[in-house]
N, C-alpha and C positions, 0 to 999 in steps of 0.2 A: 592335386587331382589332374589326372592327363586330359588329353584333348580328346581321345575316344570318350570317356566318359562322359566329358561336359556336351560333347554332340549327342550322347546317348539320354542324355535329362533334357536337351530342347526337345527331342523329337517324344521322347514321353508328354512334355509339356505340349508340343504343339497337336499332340494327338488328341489330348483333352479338351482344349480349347473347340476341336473339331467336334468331337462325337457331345457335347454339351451346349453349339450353337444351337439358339433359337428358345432355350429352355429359359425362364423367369432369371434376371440377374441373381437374384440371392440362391436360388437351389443352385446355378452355376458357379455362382465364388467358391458357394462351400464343397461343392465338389474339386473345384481344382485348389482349393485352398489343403482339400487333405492327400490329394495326390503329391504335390508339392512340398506336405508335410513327411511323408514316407520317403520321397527322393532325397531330402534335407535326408534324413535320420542313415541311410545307406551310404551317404558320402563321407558323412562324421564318423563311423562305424570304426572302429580301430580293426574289426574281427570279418571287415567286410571281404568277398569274395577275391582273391587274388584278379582276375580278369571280369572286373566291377561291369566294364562297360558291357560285353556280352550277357552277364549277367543278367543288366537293366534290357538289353533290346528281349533277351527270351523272356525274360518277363511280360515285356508288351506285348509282344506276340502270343502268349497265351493269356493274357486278359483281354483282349479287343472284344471277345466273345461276353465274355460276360460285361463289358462296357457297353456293350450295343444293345444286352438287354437290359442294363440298367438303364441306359435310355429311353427303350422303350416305355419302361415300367413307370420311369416320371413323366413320359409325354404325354401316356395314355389318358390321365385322370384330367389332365388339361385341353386336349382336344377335346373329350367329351363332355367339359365343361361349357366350351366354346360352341360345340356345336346344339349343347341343350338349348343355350343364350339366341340362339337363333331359329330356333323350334324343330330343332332337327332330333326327334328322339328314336338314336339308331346309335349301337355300337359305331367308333370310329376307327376309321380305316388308317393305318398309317404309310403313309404319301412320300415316296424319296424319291427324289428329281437324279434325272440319269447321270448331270452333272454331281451328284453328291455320292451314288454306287459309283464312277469311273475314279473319284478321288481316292475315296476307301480302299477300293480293288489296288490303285497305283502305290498308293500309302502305304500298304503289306506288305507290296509287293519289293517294294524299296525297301523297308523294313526285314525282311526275309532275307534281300540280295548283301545289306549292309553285315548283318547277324554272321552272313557266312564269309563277311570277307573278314571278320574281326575274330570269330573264333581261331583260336591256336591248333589248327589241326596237327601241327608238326609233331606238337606236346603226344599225339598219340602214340610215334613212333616210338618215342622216349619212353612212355608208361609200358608198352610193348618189348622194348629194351628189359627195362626194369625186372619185370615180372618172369623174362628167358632167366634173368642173372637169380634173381630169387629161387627160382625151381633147380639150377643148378648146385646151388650149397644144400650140402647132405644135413640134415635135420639133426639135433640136437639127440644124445644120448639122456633121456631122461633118468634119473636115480631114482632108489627107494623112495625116499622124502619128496622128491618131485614130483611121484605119481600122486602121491596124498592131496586129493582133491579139497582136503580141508585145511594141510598146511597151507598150501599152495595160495588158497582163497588169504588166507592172514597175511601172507607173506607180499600181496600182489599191493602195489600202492593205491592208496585212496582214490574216487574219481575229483579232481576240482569241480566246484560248486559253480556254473559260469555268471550264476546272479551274482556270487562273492568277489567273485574274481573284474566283473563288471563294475562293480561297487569301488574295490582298490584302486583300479585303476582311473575314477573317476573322485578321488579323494586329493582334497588340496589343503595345506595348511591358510590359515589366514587370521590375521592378527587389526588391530584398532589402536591406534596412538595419535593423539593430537587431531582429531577429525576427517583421519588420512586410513585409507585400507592399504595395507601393505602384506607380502608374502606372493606365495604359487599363486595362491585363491583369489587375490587382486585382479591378476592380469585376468582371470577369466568370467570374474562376475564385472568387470568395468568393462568389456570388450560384449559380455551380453548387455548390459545398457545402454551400450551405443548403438546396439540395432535394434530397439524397441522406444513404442510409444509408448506406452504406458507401463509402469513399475510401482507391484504391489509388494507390501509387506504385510505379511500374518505373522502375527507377533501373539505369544502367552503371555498372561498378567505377572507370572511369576517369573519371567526372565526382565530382569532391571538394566539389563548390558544392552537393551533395545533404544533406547535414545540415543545413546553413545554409535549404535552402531549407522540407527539410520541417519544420524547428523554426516556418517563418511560415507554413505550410500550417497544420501544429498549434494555431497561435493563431488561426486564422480562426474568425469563432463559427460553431457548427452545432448541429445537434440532440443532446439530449443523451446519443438512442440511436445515434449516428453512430460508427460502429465502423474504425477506421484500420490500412491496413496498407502495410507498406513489404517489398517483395519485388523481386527481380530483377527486370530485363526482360523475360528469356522468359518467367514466371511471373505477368507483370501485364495479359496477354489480356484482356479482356471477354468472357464466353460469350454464345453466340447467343440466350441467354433471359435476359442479367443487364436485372435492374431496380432501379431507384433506386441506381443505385451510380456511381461516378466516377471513371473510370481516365485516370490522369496518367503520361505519359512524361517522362524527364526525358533531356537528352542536350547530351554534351559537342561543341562544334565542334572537331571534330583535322582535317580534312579539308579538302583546299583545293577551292573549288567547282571544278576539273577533276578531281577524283579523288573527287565525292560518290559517283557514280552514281547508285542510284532516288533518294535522296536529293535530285537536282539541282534541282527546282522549291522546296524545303524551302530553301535554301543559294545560291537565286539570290530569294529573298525576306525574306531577314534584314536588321534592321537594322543601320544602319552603329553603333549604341551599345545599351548595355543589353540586358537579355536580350530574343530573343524568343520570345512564348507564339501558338501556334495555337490556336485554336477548334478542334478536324475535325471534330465532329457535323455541320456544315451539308457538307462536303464530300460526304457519303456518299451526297447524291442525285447527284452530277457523277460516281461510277461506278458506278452504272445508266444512265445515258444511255446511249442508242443511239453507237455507233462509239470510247465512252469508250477512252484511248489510254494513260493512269495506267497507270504499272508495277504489274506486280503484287505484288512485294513492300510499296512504296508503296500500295497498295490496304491491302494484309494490316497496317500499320500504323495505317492510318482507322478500320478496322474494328476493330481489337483497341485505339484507345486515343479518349477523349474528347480531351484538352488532350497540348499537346506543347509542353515547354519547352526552346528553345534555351539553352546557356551558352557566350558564349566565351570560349576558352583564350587564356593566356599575358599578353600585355599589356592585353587588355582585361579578364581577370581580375583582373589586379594592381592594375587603376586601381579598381576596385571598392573597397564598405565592408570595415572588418574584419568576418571571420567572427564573429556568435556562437554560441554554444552550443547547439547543435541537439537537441531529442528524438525518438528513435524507437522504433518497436515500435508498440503501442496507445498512444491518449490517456489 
């Protein structure tokens, strides 16, 4: 990531920190806790915008407005709390000290002056290029067949699916032998436990490859305040405010992919060996898109788990290592 954009995530951050002084510590973390979640998910982006960092400042410049009335919107119900507490029963007024309008006003104003020094205006001349050369080439002689606007429709190639395509590209083989994770899916599920405190497993009754796997979860190194926990499925959710924590699904294949259901894009993406591990952090920008088409229970799965590990049953389990000796509870 270049150094425009990493100047472009402080000044988002620093901006936050700004328009949320003064408000109760907890409404404040979680507010900058989910801005900081969004700037995370656009850096990691594979599909992010060629020129990231312009991208992030017009962003901010078109949210200030609606940041400043979210602020108002949480201050108001706290002022008038304060002022009832003192027997003041009047709507309250809300009070900005000149030194806080001169900062905002410079804040933009900077914000504005940077935006235009980092935008690519040259790129215009080039698209302007572009478009003389395009109108220059004489247009295609259409044929009989070509005019058929029905042929034409069959003939024209599929759109890619970009939840699918999201999906592929965030699929990792990964494998369990001797209380060791090894494969693609190592490096990226050992590399998320080294930046989390807390690491959940939700685990189904009928996947048995669950001890095995969390004895090599266990041995992955992490912090030494890294606190482990192994709890059912439905009890392995991520809350809407969990931070620094790292919720792992684990799940058995019993299901033949006609009989997945939401499942289906999970089970038409597995690999033909070994286990396999999902990424879904980066999925979670594919529904928000506009028309996004993701079941909803499959939704409610992205949301509630970081990493998903497939296992398969029967004979591709059997061809596996022997089990060893699994720990659970706490480390």
């Amino acid at each position: 990531m270049g150094a425009g954009v990493s100047f472009a995530k402080a000044l988002v951050l620093a901006w936050t920190r700004l328009y949320t002084a003064g408000l109760p510590d907890e409404m404040r973390a979680r507010r900058c806790a989910e801005i900081e979640s969004d700037v995370w998910e656009l850096e990691h982006d594979p599909d992010r915008p060629r020129f990231a960092a312009a991208h992030l400042l017009l962003r901010l410049l078109r949210g200030i407005w609606h940041d400043l009335r979210w602020r108002i919107e949480q201050r108001t119900p706290y002022v008038a709390t304060q002022l009832m507490l003192h027997g003041v029963p009047r709507h309250p007024a809300i009070v900005t000290s000149a030194f806080t309008c001169s900062l905002t006003v410079h804040f933009v104003a900077g914000a504005v002056v940077i935006w235009l020094a980092a935008f690519p205006f040259h790129r215009l001349s080039v698209i302007a290029l572009q478009r003389a050369e395009s109108a220059s080439v004489p247009a295609p002689t259409l044929s009989a067949f070509e005019n058929d606007a029905t042929d034409a429709a069959a003939l024209a190639p599929a759109r890619p699916d970009p939840f699918l395509a999201r999906l592929l590209q965030n699929r990792y083989a990964l494998s369990v032998h001797k209380g060791q994770l090894s494969l693609a899916g190592a490096y990226v599920l050992s590399s998320a436990i080294a930046q989390s405190r807390l690491v959940v497993l939700g685990e189904d009754p009928d996947t048995t490859e669950t001890p095995e796997f969390w004895a090599a979860v266990s041995n992955t190194p992490a912090p030494p305040t890294t606190e482990w926990r192994k709890v059912a499925a439905m009890n392995g959710h991520r809350g809407r405010n969990a931070l620094d924590s790292l919720h792992i699904r684990i799940m058995a294949v019993t299901l033949s992919p006609s009989e997945s259901g939401y499942l289906q894009p999970i089970y038409d993406s597995l690999l033909p060996s070994d286990w396999t591990m999902f990424d879904l952090r980066p999925l979670r920008q594919e529904l928000r898109a506009p028309g996004s088409m993701v079941h909803r229970d499959l939704s409610r799965l992205i949301l509630g788990y970081d990493i998903l590990v497939m296992v398969p049953v029967g004979e591709a389990s059997v061809r596996r290592a022997p089990r060893t000796a699994g720990r659970s509870g706490s480390r």
